[in-house]
ZAMARGU-4260 file (C-alpha; in steps of 0.2 Angstrom, whole numbers, plus 5000, padded with zeros to 4 digits):
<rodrens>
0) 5173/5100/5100 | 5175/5112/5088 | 5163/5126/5079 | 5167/5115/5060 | 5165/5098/5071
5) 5150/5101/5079 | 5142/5109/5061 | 5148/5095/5055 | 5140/5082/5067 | 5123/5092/5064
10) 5122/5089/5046 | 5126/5069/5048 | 5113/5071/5060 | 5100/5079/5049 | 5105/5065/5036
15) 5102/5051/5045 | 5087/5058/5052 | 5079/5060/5034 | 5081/5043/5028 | 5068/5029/5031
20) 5078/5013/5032 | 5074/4995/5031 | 5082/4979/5037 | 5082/4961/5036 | 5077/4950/5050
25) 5064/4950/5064 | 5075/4958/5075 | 5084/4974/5076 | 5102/4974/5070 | 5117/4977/5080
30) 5118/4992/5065 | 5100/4999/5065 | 5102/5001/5085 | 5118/5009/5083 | 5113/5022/5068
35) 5096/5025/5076 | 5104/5031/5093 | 5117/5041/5081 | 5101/5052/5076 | 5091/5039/5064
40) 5072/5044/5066 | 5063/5033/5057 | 5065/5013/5050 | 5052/5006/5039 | 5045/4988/5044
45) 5041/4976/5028 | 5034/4959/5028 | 5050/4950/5033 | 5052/4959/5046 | 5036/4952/5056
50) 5032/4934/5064 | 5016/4937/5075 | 5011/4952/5084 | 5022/4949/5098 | 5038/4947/5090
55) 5034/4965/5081 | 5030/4972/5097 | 5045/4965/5105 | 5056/4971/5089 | 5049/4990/5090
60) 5050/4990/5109 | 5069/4986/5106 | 5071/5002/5093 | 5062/5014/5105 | 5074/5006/5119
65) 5087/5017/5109 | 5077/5030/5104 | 5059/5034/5112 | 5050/5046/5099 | 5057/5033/5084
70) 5047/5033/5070 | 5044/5015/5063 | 5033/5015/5049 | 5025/5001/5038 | 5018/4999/5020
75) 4999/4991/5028 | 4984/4996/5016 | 4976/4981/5022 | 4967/4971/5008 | 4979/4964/4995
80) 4993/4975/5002 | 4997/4968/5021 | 5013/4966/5029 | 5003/4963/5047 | 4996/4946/5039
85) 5008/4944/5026 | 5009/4926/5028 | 4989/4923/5029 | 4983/4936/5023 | 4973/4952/5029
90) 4959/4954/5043 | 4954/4970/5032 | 4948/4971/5016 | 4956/4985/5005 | 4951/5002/4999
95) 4941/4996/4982 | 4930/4984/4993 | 4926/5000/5006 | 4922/5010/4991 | 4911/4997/4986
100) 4902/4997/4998 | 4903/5018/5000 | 4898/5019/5019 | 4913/5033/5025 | 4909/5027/5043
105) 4913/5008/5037 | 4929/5015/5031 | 4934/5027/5046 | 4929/5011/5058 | 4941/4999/5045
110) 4954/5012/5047 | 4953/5014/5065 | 4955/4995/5069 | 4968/4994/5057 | 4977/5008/5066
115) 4972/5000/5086 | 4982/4985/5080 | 4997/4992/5075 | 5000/5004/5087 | 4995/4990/5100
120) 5013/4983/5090 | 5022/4998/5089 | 5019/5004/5073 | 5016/5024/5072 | 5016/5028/5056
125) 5007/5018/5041 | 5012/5023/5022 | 4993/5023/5016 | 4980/5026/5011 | 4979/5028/4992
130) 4972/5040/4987 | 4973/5039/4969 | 4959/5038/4957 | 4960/5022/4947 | 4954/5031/4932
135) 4964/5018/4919 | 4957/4999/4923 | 4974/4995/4916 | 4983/5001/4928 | 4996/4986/4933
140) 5004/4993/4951 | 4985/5002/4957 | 4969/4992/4953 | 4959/4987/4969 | 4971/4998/4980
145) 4961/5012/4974 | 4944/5018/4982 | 4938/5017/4963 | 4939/5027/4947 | 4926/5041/4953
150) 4934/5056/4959 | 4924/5063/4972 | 4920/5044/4982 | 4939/5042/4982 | 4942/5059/4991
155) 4928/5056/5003 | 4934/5038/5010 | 4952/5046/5010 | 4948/5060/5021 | 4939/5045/5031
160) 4952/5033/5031 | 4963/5046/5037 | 4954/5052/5052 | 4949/5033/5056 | 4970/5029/5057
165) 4974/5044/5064 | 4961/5041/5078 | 4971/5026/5084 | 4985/5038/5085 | 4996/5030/5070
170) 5000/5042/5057 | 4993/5043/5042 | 5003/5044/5024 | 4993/5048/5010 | 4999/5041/4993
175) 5007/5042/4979 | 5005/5061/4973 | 5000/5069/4963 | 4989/5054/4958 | 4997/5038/4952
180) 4980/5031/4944 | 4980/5037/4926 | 4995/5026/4923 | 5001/5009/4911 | 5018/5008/4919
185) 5023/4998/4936 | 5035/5012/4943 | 5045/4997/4954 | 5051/4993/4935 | 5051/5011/4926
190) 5046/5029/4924 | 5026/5031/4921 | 5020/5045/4912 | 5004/5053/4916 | 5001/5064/4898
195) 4983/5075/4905 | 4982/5096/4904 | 4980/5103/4922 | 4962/5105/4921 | 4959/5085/4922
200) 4974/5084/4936 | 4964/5098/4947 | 4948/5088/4943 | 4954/5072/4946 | 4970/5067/4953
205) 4973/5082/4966 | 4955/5084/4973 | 4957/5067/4984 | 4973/5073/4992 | 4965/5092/4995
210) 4952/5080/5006 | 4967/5072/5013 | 4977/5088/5018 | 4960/5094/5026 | 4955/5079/5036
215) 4974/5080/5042 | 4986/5069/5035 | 5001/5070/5044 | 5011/5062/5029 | 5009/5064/5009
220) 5020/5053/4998 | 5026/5055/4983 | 5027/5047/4967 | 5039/5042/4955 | 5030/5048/4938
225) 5032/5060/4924 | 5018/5073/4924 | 5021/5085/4908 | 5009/5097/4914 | 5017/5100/4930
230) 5035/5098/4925 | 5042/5090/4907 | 5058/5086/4915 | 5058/5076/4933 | 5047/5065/4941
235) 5035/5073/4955 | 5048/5064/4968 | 5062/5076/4960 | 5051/5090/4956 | 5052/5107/4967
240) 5038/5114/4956 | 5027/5099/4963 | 5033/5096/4980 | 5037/5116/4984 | 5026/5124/4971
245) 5012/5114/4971 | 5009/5102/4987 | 5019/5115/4998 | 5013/5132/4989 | 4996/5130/4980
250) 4988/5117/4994 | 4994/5123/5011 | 5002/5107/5014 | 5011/5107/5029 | 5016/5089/5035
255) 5029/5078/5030 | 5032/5074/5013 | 5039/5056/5010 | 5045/5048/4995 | 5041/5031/4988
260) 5055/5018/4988 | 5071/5026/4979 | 5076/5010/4975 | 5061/5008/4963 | 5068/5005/4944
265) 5059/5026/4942 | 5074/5032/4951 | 5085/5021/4952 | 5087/5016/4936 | 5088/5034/4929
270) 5096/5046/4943 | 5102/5032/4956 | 5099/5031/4974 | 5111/5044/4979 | 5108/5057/4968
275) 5088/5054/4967 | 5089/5055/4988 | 5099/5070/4987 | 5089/5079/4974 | 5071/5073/4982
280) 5077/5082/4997 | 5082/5098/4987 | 5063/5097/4978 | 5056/5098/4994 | 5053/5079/5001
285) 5058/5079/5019 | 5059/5059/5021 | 5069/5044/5010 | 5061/5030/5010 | 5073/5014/5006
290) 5073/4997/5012 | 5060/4987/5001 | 5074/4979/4991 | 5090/4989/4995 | 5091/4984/5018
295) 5107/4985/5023 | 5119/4997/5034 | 5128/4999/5018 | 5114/5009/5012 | 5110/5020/5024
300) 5128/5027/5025 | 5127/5029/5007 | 5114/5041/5009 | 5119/5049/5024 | 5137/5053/5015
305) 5128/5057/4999 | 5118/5071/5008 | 5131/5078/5019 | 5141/5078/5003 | 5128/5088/4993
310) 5130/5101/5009 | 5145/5103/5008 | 5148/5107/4989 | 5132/5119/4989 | 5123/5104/4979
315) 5109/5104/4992 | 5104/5119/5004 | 5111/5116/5023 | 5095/5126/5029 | 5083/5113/5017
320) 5091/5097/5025 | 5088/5105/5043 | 5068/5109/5038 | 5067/5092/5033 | 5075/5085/5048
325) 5064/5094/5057 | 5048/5090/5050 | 5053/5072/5054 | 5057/5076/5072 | 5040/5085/5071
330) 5030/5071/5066 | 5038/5059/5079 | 5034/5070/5093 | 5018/5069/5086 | 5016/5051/5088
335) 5025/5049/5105 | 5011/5062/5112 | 4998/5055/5101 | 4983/5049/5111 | 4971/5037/5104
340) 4951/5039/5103 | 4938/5031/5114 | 4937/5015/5103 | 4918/5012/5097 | 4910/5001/5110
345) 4911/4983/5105 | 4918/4986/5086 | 4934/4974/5090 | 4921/4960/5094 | 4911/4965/5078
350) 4923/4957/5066 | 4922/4973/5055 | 4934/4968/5042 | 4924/4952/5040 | 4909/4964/5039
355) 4916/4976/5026 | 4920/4961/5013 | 4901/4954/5016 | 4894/4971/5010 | 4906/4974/4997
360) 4903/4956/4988 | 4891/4959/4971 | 4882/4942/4967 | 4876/4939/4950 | 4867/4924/4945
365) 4864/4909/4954 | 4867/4890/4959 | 4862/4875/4963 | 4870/4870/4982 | 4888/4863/4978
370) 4893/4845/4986 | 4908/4844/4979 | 4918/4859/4971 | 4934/4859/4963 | 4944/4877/4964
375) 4955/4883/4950 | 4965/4896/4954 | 4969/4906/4938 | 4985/4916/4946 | 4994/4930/4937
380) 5013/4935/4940 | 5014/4943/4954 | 5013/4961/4958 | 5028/4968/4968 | 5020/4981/4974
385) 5009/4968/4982 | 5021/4956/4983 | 5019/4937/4982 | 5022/4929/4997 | 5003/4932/5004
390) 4990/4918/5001 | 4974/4925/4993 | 4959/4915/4983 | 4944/4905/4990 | 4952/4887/4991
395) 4957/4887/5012 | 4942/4895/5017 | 4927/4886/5006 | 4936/4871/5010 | 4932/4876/5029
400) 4913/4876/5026 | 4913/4862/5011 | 4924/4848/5016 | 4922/4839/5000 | 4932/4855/4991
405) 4949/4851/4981 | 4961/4864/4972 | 4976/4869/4959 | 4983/4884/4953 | 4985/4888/4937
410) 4996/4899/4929 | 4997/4908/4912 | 4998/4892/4898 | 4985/4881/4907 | 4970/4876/4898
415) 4951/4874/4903 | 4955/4855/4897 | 4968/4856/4913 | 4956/4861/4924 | 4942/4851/4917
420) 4953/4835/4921 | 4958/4837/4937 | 4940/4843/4941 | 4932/4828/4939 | 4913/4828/4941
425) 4916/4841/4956 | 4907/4859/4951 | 4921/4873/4947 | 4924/4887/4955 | 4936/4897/4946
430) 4945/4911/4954 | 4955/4926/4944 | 4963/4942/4950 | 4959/4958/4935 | 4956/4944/4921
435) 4951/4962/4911 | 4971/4964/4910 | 4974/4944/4907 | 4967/4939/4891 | 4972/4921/4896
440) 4963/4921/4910 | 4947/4927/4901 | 4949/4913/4886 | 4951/4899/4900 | 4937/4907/4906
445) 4923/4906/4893 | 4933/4888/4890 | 4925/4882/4908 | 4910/4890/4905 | 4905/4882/4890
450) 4911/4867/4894 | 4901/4867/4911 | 4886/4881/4912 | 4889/4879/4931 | 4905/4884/4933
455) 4907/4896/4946 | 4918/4911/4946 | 4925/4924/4958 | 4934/4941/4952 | 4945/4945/4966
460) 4953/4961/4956 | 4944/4973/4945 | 4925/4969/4944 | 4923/4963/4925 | 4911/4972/4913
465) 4901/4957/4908 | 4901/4942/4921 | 4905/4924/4918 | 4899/4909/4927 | 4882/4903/4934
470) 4886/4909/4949 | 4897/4926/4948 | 4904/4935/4963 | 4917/4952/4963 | 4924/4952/4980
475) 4935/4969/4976 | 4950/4964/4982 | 4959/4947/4987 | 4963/4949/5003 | 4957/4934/5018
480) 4941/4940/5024 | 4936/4945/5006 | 4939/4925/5000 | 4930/4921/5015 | 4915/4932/5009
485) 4914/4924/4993 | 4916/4906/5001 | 4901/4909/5012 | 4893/4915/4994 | 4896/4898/4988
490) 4892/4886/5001 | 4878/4895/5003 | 4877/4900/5024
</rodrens>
């Protein structure tokens, strides 16, 4: 082979290496084998992509078949972001429910299990926790995924979800930097814009990722949002001064650095794939992440070419691509060699997601014991972020411990008359995910209420400022074990 050959065979390498794929199927690809034995490093696993614990186990023993330090990496915050239980929901409840409850060794024990079962699956690298400060309630794409709008309890239970993860020898990604919680715009559909001085970023949005970098993150994501105070032209994703200057330079950070989807309308629709991967790489991320809409082999030579390309033409540093390349190949040796704690004596028989959403459940009001119930389902669009393929609500599990129990969904346009009729003489339960950002919801609401004074209703997003309902429970989050928190509220055991 020749010296031009082999330079060139490196920098394909260092290409593929970067990117973060996805893929369709529960099985891996005749392609994804093919490129990760070519030098792909790192896949990322979605909820498509996984049956039952052993058909993941089965798919990631078939990457690492081709490739023994691979890196497959999954988007599982637990709570209303799970691609583990995406089809019943999640075991766990998510980051506003621990910070509810504010017990940092609830959340380090919540994050270790978490972590136990995906490694047990093959799963060494997890794109969580958030770690930004839902300081807007508006917020469409953060809300419960959050620790909570203070500052300080945010940073303490990402530091402890952090080393809880990392304990179980799965690799921690912190998310979305520099803070994505002071935002009004969903980034899947455009650019958000975060318009605070520099004082209230250090205050605010950095000092939960300082926590992160000093409890060890081995990953930090970035985000695709305009932060005029850091840079008036490109999104953090794109931004050498806040990947280099900043996360690099300023907080010590020396792990990987990986981008949110490229695919996300924030990049996508303003720079494209191509050039956002190349220039994300040029700012200073050392990993693409792709493959939440955009899974295909199609794609991941797009990239590739696109980067070797910008090497060529001088568009991207040859020595840059290399260090991120290497900081993959770092953090997969770091997994391979990765050895798991001594796991708390009896804490997988403790049920401690189940436990978690108990204690983060606030009750206000009260009762009579139901006999019959009739559970409305008040159900905004979903969230992509979330996405909308994962059950959540109270109907499946009260209906387990109250037999006579009957349920609709309702979406936007529905009337407490709806509800009302197909209620009957059973007591309602209504059920609304951040009715704060839903008017709708809230007019049905009172509607109910007035109509019957012991309607009972469960907030499964954003607690609300002024409850509704008899009977009022905020579960902070929607995910399985937090519905069956409130049912247990409801049928009263």
């Amino acid at each position: 082979m020749t010296v031009l050959a082999q330079h060139t065979d490196t920098v394909t390498r260092d290409a593929l290496a970067v990117l973060q794929p996805g893929f369709e199927g529960t099985t891996a690809p005749a392609w994804l084998l093919r490129r990760v034995g070519e030098g792909l490093t790192a896949v990322g696993l979605f909820g498509r992509n996984i049956a039952s614990p052993e058909q993941l186990a089965a798919l990631t023993a078939q990457l690492r078949a081709e490739r023994d330090d691979v890196l497959v990496a999954i988007d599982e915050e637990g709570g209303d972001v799970t691609r583990l239980e995406v089809r019943g929901g999640s075991s766990f409840p998510g980051n506003l429910a621990l910070g509810a409850v504010d017990d940092t060794g609830l959340t380090r024990g919540v994050a270790r299990e978490l972590g136990r079962r995906l490694a047990e699956c093959g799963v060494n690298l997890n794109w969580a926790p958030s770690a930004d400060v839902n300081s807007n309630p508006g917020n469409p794409v953060i809300g419960v995924r959050s620790f909570g709008a203070d500052t300080h309890l945010a940073a303490r239970h990402t530091a402890a979800y952090v080393q809880g993860l990392q304990a179980a020898g799965v690799a921690a990604c912190t998310k979305h930097f520099p803070g994505h919680g002071d935002t009004s715009v969903d980034s899947h559909h455009a650019l958000p814009r975060i318009d605070v001085g520099l004082d209230t970023l250090q205050a605010r949005e950095l000092v939960p990722f300082k926590a992160a970098i000093e409890a060890g993150t081995k990953a930090v994501m970035s985000a695709h949002i305009l932060v005029p105070a850091l840079d008036a032209t490109r999104p953090a994703t794109l931004s050498p001064r806040i990947l280099t200057g900043l996360l690099r330079g300023e907080l010590g950070y020396e792990g990987l650095i990986v981008t949110d989807g490229m695919e996300m309308n924030a990049i996508a629709g303003t720079y494209g794939i191509e050039r956002g991967s190349v220039l994300a790489i040029a700012a200073g991320a050392d990993a693409i992440c792709v493959g939440g809409g955009l899974a295909d082999e199609a794609t991941v030579l797009r990239l590739r070419d696109a980067l070797v390309a910008a090497v060529r033409e001088g568009a991207l540093p040859e020595e840059r691509l290399a260090d991120a390349a290497a900081r993959v190949r770092a953090l997969a040796a770091w997994t391979r060699g990765a050895r798991p704690d001594a796991q708390p004596e009896g804490s997988r028989a403790s049920g401690i997601g189940l436990t978690a959403a108990r204690r983060a459940v606030v009750v206000t009001g009260s009762a009579k014991p139901l006999t019959a119930s009739y559970v409305a389902t008040l159900a905004p669009v979903a969230n992509i972020a979330v996405g909308d393929e994962t059950p959540w609500g109270v109907a499946a599990e009260l209906s387990g411990l109250l037999p006579d129990t009957a349920a609709g969904v309702y979406p936007e346009g529905s009337s407490a008359g709806d509800v009302l009729a197909a209620a009957g003489d059973r007591t309602v339960v209504a059920v609304v995910r951040d009715a704060h950002r839903h008017p709708w919801m809230t007019e049905v609401l009172d509607a109910l209420v007035a109509a019957r004074p012991d309607t009972v209703v469960v907030e499964m997003g954003l607690p609300m400022a002024v409850p509704r309902g008899a009977l009022h429970i905020a579960t902070h989050g929607a995910s399985r074990v937090c519905g069956r928190a409130a049912a247990e509220v409801i049928a009263g055991v």
